[in-house]
N, C-alpha and C positions, 0 to 999 in steps of 0.2 A: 670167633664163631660166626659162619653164614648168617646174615636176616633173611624172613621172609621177603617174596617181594609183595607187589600189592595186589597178583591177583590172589598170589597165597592165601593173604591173609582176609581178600575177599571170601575165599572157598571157603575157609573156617566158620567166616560168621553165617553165610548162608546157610551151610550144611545145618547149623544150629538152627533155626529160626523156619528154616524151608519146606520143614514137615508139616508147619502147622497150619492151620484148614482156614480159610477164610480172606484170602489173599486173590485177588481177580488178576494182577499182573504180578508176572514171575519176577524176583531178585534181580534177573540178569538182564532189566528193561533198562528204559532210561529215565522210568519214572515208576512213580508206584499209585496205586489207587485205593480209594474207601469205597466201596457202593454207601451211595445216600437212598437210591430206589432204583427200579429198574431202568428207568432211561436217564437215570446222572449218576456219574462217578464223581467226588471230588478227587482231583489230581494236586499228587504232593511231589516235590523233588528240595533235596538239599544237595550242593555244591561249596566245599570251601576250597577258599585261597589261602596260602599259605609265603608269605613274605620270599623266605631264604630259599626255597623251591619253583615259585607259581610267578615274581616279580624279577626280570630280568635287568639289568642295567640299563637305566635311562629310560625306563617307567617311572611316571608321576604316581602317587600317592590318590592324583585324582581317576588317574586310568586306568589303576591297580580295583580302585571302587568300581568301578564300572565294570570290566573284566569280570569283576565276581558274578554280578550279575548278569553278563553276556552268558555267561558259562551255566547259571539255571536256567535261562531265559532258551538257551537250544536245547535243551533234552525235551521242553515243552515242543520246543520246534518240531523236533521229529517226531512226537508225536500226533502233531496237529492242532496242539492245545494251546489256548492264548492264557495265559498267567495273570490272575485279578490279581495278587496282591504276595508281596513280599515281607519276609522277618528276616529281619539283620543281626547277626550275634556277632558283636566285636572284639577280639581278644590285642589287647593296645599295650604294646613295651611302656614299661616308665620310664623318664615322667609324658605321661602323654601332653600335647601342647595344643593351645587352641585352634592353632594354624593348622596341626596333623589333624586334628579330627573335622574341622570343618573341610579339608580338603578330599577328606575321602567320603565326606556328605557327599559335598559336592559331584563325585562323581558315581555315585549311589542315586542321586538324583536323577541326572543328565538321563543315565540307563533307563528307572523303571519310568521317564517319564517319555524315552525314545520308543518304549516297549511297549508302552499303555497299562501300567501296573503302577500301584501303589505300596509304597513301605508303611507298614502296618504297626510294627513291633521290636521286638525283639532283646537282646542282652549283653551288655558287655562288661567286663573281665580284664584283669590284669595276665599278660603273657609275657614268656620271654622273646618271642617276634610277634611280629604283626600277623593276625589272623582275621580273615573276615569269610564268614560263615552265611550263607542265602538259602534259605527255606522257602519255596514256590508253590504257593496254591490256584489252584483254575478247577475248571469245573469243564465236564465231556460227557456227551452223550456213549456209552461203550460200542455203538456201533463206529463209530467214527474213529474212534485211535487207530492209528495203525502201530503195529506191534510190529515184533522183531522177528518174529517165527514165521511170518507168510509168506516167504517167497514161495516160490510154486516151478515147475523147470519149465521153461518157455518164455517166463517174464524177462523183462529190459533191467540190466542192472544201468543205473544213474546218479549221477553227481550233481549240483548244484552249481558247482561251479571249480577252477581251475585250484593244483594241487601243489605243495612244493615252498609257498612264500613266506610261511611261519616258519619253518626248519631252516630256509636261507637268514630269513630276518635274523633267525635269534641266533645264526653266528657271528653274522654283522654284530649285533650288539655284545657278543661276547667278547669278541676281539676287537672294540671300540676301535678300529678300523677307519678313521675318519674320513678316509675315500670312500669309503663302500657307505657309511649312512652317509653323504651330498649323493653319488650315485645311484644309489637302491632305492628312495626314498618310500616307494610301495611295499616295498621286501619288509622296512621297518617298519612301516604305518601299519601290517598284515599283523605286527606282534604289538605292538603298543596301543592298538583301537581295533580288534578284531571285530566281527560282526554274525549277530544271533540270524538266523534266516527264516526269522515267526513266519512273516508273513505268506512266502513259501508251504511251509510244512503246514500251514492252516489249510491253502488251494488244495497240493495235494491230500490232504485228508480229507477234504470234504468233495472232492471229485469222487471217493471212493474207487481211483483204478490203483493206485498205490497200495501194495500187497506186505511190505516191510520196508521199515526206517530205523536210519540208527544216526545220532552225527559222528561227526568223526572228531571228534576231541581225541580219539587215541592214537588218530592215525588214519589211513586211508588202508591199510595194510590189514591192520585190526577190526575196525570197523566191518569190513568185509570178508574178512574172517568171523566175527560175530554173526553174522547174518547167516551165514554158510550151516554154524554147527546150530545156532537155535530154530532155525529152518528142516534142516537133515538134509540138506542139497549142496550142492557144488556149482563154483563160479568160474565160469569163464571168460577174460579181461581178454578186449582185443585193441583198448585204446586207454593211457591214461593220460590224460589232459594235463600238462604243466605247462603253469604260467611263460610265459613268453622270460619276463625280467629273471625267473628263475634259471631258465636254460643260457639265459647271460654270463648272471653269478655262478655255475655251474661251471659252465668252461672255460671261463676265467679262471677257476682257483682251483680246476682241477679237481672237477666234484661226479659223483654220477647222480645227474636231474632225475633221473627214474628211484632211486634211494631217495631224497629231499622227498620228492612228492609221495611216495609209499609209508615210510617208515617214520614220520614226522610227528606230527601232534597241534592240537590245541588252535584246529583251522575252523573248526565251526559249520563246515558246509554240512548237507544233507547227502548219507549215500541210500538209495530205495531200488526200490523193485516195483515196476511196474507191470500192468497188462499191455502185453506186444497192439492189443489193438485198440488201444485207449493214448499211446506215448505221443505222435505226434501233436493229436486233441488236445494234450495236457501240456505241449511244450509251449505251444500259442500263449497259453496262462500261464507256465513259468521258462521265461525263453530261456533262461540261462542255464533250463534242464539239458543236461549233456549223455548221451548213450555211450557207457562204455565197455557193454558186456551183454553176457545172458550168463541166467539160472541153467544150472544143468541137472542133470537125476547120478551122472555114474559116479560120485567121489564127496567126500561133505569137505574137498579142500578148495584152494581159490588156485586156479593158472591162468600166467597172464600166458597172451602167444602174439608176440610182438618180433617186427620185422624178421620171421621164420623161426623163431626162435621160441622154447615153451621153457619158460620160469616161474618156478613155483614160489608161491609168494610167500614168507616167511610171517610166522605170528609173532611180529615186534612191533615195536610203538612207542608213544609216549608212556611212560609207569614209573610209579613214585617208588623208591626203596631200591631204584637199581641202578 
Protein backbone atom coordinates (compact mmCIF):
# COMPACT_ATOMS: atom_id res chain seq x y z
CA UNK A 1 0.00 0.00 0.00
CA UNK A 2 1.20 3.81 -0.95
CA UNK A 3 2.53 6.06 2.35
CA UNK A 4 1.72 9.27 2.81
CA UNK A 5 4.26 11.59 2.09
CA UNK A 6 5.37 14.33 4.43
CA UNK A 7 3.37 17.12 3.35
CA UNK A 8 0.34 14.69 3.42
CA UNK A 9 0.71 13.99 6.53
CA UNK A 10 1.57 17.58 7.37
CA UNK A 11 -2.07 18.54 5.84
CA UNK A 12 -3.69 16.17 8.31
CA UNK A 13 -2.30 17.40 11.37
CA UNK A 14 -2.83 21.06 10.62
CA UNK A 15 -6.28 20.55 9.22
CA UNK A 16 -6.77 19.31 12.83
CA UNK A 17 -5.44 21.86 15.05
CA UNK A 18 -5.82 25.00 12.35
CA UNK A 19 -9.40 25.94 13.47
CA UNK A 20 -8.48 26.76 16.61
CA UNK A 21 -8.34 30.53 17.72
CA UNK A 22 -5.36 31.78 19.33
CA UNK A 23 -2.48 31.06 17.26
CA UNK A 24 -0.69 34.70 15.84
CA UNK A 25 1.54 32.52 13.23
CA UNK A 26 -0.10 30.20 10.82
CA UNK A 27 1.02 26.25 10.76
CA UNK A 28 2.66 26.74 7.53
CA UNK A 29 5.49 29.33 8.98
CA UNK A 30 8.84 28.40 10.04
CA UNK A 31 8.02 29.00 13.48
CA UNK A 32 5.36 29.45 15.69
CA UNK A 33 4.44 31.95 18.46
CA UNK A 34 2.80 32.66 22.15
CA UNK A 35 1.84 36.41 22.59
CA UNK A 36 3.42 37.11 26.06
CA UNK A 37 1.95 41.00 25.69
CA UNK A 38 1.60 43.15 22.94
CA UNK A 39 5.03 44.05 22.02
CA UNK A 40 6.71 40.29 22.74
CA UNK A 41 5.92 37.22 21.16
CA UNK A 42 7.94 34.26 22.64
CA UNK A 43 9.16 32.30 19.60
CA UNK A 44 9.11 28.55 19.55
CA UNK A 45 10.52 26.00 16.81
CA UNK A 46 11.33 22.25 16.89
CA UNK A 47 13.48 20.48 14.30
CA UNK A 48 14.47 16.71 14.52
CA UNK A 49 17.34 14.63 12.99
CA UNK A 50 16.83 11.60 12.40
CA UNK A 51 20.15 9.08 11.93
CA UNK A 52 18.99 6.60 8.74
CA UNK A 53 17.36 9.67 6.80
CA UNK A 54 19.03 13.22 8.09
CA UNK A 55 23.08 11.62 8.59
CA UNK A 56 24.72 11.01 5.31
CA UNK A 57 27.91 8.85 4.94
CA UNK A 58 30.96 10.25 6.59
CA UNK A 59 29.12 12.65 8.95
CA UNK A 60 30.56 12.53 12.35
CA UNK A 61 28.28 12.04 15.19
CA UNK A 62 29.80 15.39 16.21
CA UNK A 63 28.41 17.23 12.99
CA UNK A 64 25.29 15.18 12.91
CA UNK A 65 24.81 17.33 16.74
CA UNK A 66 25.50 20.33 15.36
CA UNK A 67 23.34 20.04 12.09
CA UNK A 68 20.39 19.54 14.43
CA UNK A 69 20.80 22.52 15.72
CA UNK A 70 21.82 24.54 12.32
CA UNK A 71 18.57 23.21 11.24
CA UNK A 72 16.33 25.30 14.30
CA UNK A 73 18.82 27.71 14.52
CA UNK A 74 17.52 28.83 10.50
CA UNK A 75 13.92 28.85 10.67
CA UNK A 76 14.71 31.62 13.55
CA UNK A 77 16.87 33.00 10.75
CA UNK A 78 14.14 33.69 8.52
CA UNK A 79 12.43 35.04 10.63
CA UNK A 80 14.62 37.52 12.12
CA UNK A 81 14.75 35.93 15.54
CA UNK A 82 17.98 35.23 17.61
CA UNK A 83 17.23 31.91 19.67
CA UNK A 84 17.94 32.34 23.77
CA UNK A 85 18.04 29.05 24.53
CA UNK A 86 17.74 25.26 23.40
CA UNK A 87 16.11 21.73 24.75
CA UNK A 88 17.63 18.79 23.45
CA UNK A 89 15.62 15.36 23.39
CA UNK A 90 17.97 12.43 22.56
CA UNK A 91 16.47 9.28 21.40
CA UNK A 92 20.24 6.81 21.58
CA UNK A 93 20.38 3.09 19.97
CA UNK A 94 21.63 0.49 22.62
CA UNK A 95 24.08 0.27 24.16
CA UNK A 96 24.76 3.84 24.07
CA UNK A 97 28.66 4.46 24.86
CA UNK A 98 30.36 7.29 26.63
CA UNK A 99 32.32 8.26 23.53
CA UNK A 100 28.58 8.44 21.42
CA UNK A 101 27.18 10.66 23.81
CA UNK A 102 29.91 13.00 24.64
CA UNK A 103 30.47 13.29 20.81
CA UNK A 104 27.27 14.60 19.90
CA UNK A 105 27.56 17.03 23.08
CA UNK A 106 30.11 18.00 21.78
CA UNK A 107 28.70 19.08 18.79
CA UNK A 108 25.57 20.38 20.33
CA UNK A 109 27.78 22.63 22.03
CA UNK A 110 30.03 23.97 19.29
CA UNK A 111 26.32 25.13 17.54
CA UNK A 112 24.52 26.79 20.24
CA UNK A 113 27.59 28.31 21.30
CA UNK A 114 28.41 29.55 17.45
CA UNK A 115 24.70 30.74 17.56
CA UNK A 116 24.64 32.50 21.01
CA UNK A 117 22.11 30.23 22.59
CA UNK A 118 22.26 28.04 25.40
CA UNK A 119 21.08 24.37 26.00
CA UNK A 120 18.69 24.45 28.78
CA UNK A 121 17.15 20.99 29.03
CA UNK A 122 15.69 18.47 27.70
CA UNK A 123 15.15 14.27 27.54
CA UNK A 124 16.48 11.30 26.30
CA UNK A 125 15.16 7.74 25.48
CA UNK A 126 16.10 4.55 24.25
CA UNK A 127 15.44 4.23 20.16
CA UNK A 128 16.06 1.97 17.60
CA UNK A 129 18.36 4.96 15.58
CA UNK A 130 19.79 7.80 16.63
CA UNK A 131 17.34 10.71 17.09
CA UNK A 132 18.17 14.22 18.17
CA UNK A 133 15.19 16.34 18.52
CA UNK A 134 15.87 20.70 19.03
CA UNK A 135 13.24 22.74 20.58
CA UNK A 136 14.21 26.72 20.02
CA UNK A 137 13.06 29.54 22.15
CA UNK A 138 13.57 33.51 21.51
CA UNK A 139 11.75 36.17 22.05
CA UNK A 140 10.34 39.06 19.03
CA UNK A 141 8.78 42.04 19.00
CA UNK A 142 5.57 41.08 16.28
CA UNK A 143 6.35 43.84 14.40
CA UNK A 144 9.59 42.69 13.45
CA UNK A 145 9.14 38.95 12.10
CA UNK A 146 8.91 38.75 8.92
CA UNK A 147 6.48 36.13 7.82
CA UNK A 148 5.91 34.05 4.84
CA UNK A 149 2.73 35.88 3.30
CA UNK A 150 4.09 39.35 2.49
CA UNK A 151 5.29 39.40 -0.62
CA UNK A 152 3.57 42.03 -2.41
CA UNK A 153 3.99 42.17 -6.76
CA UNK A 154 6.94 44.69 -7.35
CA UNK A 155 9.11 43.27 -4.61
CA UNK A 156 12.92 41.84 -5.43
CA UNK A 157 12.76 38.17 -5.03
CA UNK A 158 16.57 37.27 -3.04
CA UNK A 159 18.72 34.65 -1.94
CA UNK A 160 21.41 34.77 0.52
CA UNK A 161 23.76 33.19 -1.28
CA UNK A 162 24.75 30.54 -4.15
CA UNK A 163 22.55 27.16 -4.81
CA UNK A 164 23.31 23.55 -5.96
CA UNK A 165 26.36 22.34 -3.17
CA UNK A 166 24.41 20.24 -0.83
CA UNK A 167 22.56 18.16 -3.59
CA UNK A 168 26.13 17.85 -5.42
CA UNK A 169 27.84 17.15 -1.81
CA UNK A 170 25.65 14.49 -0.95
CA UNK A 171 26.16 12.40 -4.08
CA UNK A 172 29.76 12.73 -3.65
CA UNK A 173 29.07 11.17 -0.32
CA UNK A 174 26.77 8.70 -1.61
CA UNK A 175 28.94 7.35 -4.06
CA UNK A 176 31.99 7.50 -1.71
CA UNK A 177 33.73 8.55 -4.89
CA UNK A 178 37.06 9.15 -3.46
CA UNK A 179 38.06 11.61 -6.49
CA UNK A 180 35.15 13.81 -6.11
CA UNK A 181 35.55 14.14 -1.91
CA UNK A 182 39.90 15.29 -2.62
CA UNK A 183 38.20 17.33 -5.52
CA UNK A 184 34.96 18.82 -4.21
CA UNK A 185 36.08 19.42 -0.90
CA UNK A 186 33.36 22.69 -0.54
CA UNK A 187 30.55 20.47 -2.31
CA UNK A 188 31.29 18.11 0.86
CA UNK A 189 32.09 20.54 3.63
CA UNK A 190 28.30 22.35 2.14
CA UNK A 191 26.74 18.80 3.75
CA UNK A 192 28.73 17.84 6.56
CA UNK A 193 28.93 21.61 8.37
CA UNK A 194 26.14 23.42 6.72
CA UNK A 195 25.53 26.99 7.99
CA UNK A 196 22.41 28.84 9.86
CA UNK A 197 22.39 32.68 8.34
CA UNK A 198 21.20 34.30 11.96
CA UNK A 199 22.91 36.87 11.55
CA UNK A 200 21.50 37.94 8.16
CA UNK A 201 17.91 37.33 8.80
CA UNK A 202 18.25 39.47 12.06
CA UNK A 203 19.57 42.80 9.53
CA UNK A 204 17.09 41.96 7.22
CA UNK A 205 14.15 41.92 9.85
CA UNK A 206 15.06 44.64 11.50
CA UNK A 207 15.75 46.99 8.37
CA UNK A 208 12.02 46.26 8.06
CA UNK A 209 12.20 46.49 3.88
CA UNK A 210 11.94 42.50 3.84
CA UNK A 211 8.41 41.75 3.10
CA UNK A 212 8.59 37.54 3.28
CA UNK A 213 11.15 34.92 4.35
CA UNK A 214 11.33 31.41 4.16
CA UNK A 215 14.83 29.20 4.20
CA UNK A 216 15.31 26.88 2.00
CA UNK A 217 15.82 23.49 3.86
CA UNK A 218 13.34 22.09 1.18
CA UNK A 219 14.79 23.32 -1.66
CA UNK A 220 15.15 26.46 -3.50
CA UNK A 221 12.38 25.15 -5.84
CA UNK A 222 10.01 24.78 -2.82
CA UNK A 223 10.92 27.43 -0.86
CA UNK A 224 9.68 29.73 -3.56
CA UNK A 225 6.87 27.96 -4.14
CA UNK A 226 5.94 28.39 -0.47
CA UNK A 227 6.28 32.12 -0.67
CA UNK A 228 4.23 32.32 -3.97
CA UNK A 229 0.95 30.27 -2.54
CA UNK A 230 1.06 31.83 1.22
CA UNK A 231 1.46 35.24 -0.40
CA UNK A 232 -1.41 34.86 -3.43
CA UNK A 233 1.30 36.07 -5.87
CA UNK A 234 3.43 34.66 -8.58
CA UNK A 235 7.28 34.63 -9.15
CA UNK A 236 9.20 35.50 -11.65
CA UNK A 237 13.09 33.85 -11.72
CA UNK A 238 15.37 35.68 -14.19
CA UNK A 239 18.70 34.45 -12.60
CA UNK A 240 19.61 31.36 -10.41
CA UNK A 241 22.86 31.57 -8.86
CA UNK A 242 24.84 28.23 -8.66
CA UNK A 243 27.80 27.76 -7.23
CA UNK A 244 30.79 27.85 -9.46
CA UNK A 245 32.21 24.08 -7.93
CA UNK A 246 28.67 23.00 -8.57
CA UNK A 247 28.58 23.72 -12.47
CA UNK A 248 32.04 21.66 -12.39
CA UNK A 249 30.58 18.56 -10.67
CA UNK A 250 27.69 18.99 -13.00
CA UNK A 251 29.40 18.73 -16.21
CA UNK A 252 31.55 16.54 -15.29
CA UNK A 253 29.23 13.68 -14.49
CA UNK A 254 26.76 14.67 -16.69
CA UNK A 255 24.20 16.45 -14.41
CA UNK A 256 21.86 19.44 -15.04
CA UNK A 257 23.42 22.42 -12.49
CA UNK A 258 20.02 24.16 -12.80
CA UNK A 259 18.20 20.76 -11.09
CA UNK A 260 21.19 20.52 -8.23
CA UNK A 261 20.49 24.08 -7.35
CA UNK A 262 16.45 23.99 -7.70
CA UNK A 263 15.26 20.83 -6.47
CA UNK A 264 17.96 20.08 -3.74
CA UNK A 265 17.50 20.53 0.11
CA UNK A 266 18.98 21.04 3.39
CA UNK A 267 21.22 24.52 2.08
CA UNK A 268 20.19 26.87 4.75
CA UNK A 269 20.25 30.13 2.75
CA UNK A 270 17.67 32.72 3.04
CA UNK A 271 15.01 33.09 0.11
CA UNK A 272 12.90 36.95 0.79
CA UNK A 273 11.18 39.52 -0.83
CA UNK A 274 12.20 42.70 -0.54
CA UNK A 275 11.12 46.47 -1.37
CA UNK A 276 12.51 47.42 -4.93
CA UNK A 277 13.52 50.69 -3.26
CA UNK A 278 15.14 49.57 -0.08
CA UNK A 279 17.36 46.35 -1.97
CA UNK A 280 20.32 47.99 -2.83
CA UNK A 281 20.43 49.95 0.87
CA UNK A 282 19.92 46.50 2.37
CA UNK A 283 22.61 44.75 0.05
CA UNK A 284 25.42 47.14 1.63
CA UNK A 285 24.32 45.32 5.05
CA UNK A 286 24.02 42.05 3.61
CA UNK A 287 26.44 41.68 0.54
CA UNK A 288 25.92 38.37 -0.17
CA UNK A 289 22.15 39.36 -0.85
CA UNK A 290 21.68 38.23 -4.59
CA UNK A 291 18.59 39.64 -6.85
CA UNK A 292 16.92 36.87 -8.56
CA UNK A 293 13.55 37.78 -9.52
CA UNK A 294 10.39 39.77 -8.89
CA UNK A 295 6.86 39.19 -7.16
CA UNK A 296 4.38 39.21 -9.92
CA UNK A 297 0.30 39.73 -9.43
CA UNK A 298 -0.88 37.23 -12.77
CA UNK A 299 -0.27 33.53 -11.50
CA UNK A 300 0.27 32.26 -7.62
CA UNK A 301 3.07 29.95 -9.66
CA UNK A 302 7.00 30.54 -9.85
CA UNK A 303 8.64 30.78 -13.84
CA UNK A 304 11.93 30.93 -14.29
CA UNK A 305 12.76 32.62 -18.05
CA UNK A 306 16.25 31.90 -18.48
CA UNK A 307 18.47 32.15 -21.58
CA UNK A 308 14.83 32.83 -23.77
CA UNK A 309 13.55 30.11 -22.32
CA UNK A 310 10.20 30.04 -19.84
CA UNK A 311 10.35 26.93 -17.31
CA UNK A 312 8.07 26.39 -14.94
CA UNK A 313 9.37 25.33 -11.92
CA UNK A 314 8.12 22.19 -10.49
CA UNK A 315 6.95 21.74 -6.47
CA UNK A 316 9.73 19.34 -5.59
CA UNK A 317 12.45 19.22 -2.99
CA UNK A 318 13.74 17.81 -0.24
CA UNK A 319 10.63 15.39 1.73
CA UNK A 320 10.80 12.60 4.10
CA UNK A 321 8.55 9.48 3.16
CA UNK A 322 9.24 9.70 -0.55
Amino acid sequence: MKGLTEHEIIRILTNQFSGKRGIPLGFDDDVSAIPLSSKTWIIVKTDMLVRSTDVPPGMTLQEAGRKAVVATVSDFAAKGVQPRALMVSLGLPAPATKTMVHTITRGLHLAAREYKCKVIGGDTNQADDLVIDIAGIGFASPKTIVRRNGARPGDIIAITGPFGKTSAGLRILLSKEKKDLSKYPSLVRAVRQPKARLTEGITLARSHAATSSIDSSDGLASSLLQIAQSSRVGIGLYEIPIAADVRTFAKEHRLSALELALYGGEEYELVVTIKPERFYDLKKRVPSLTKIGIVEKESFGVIARLDGKRIPIEHRGWEHFT
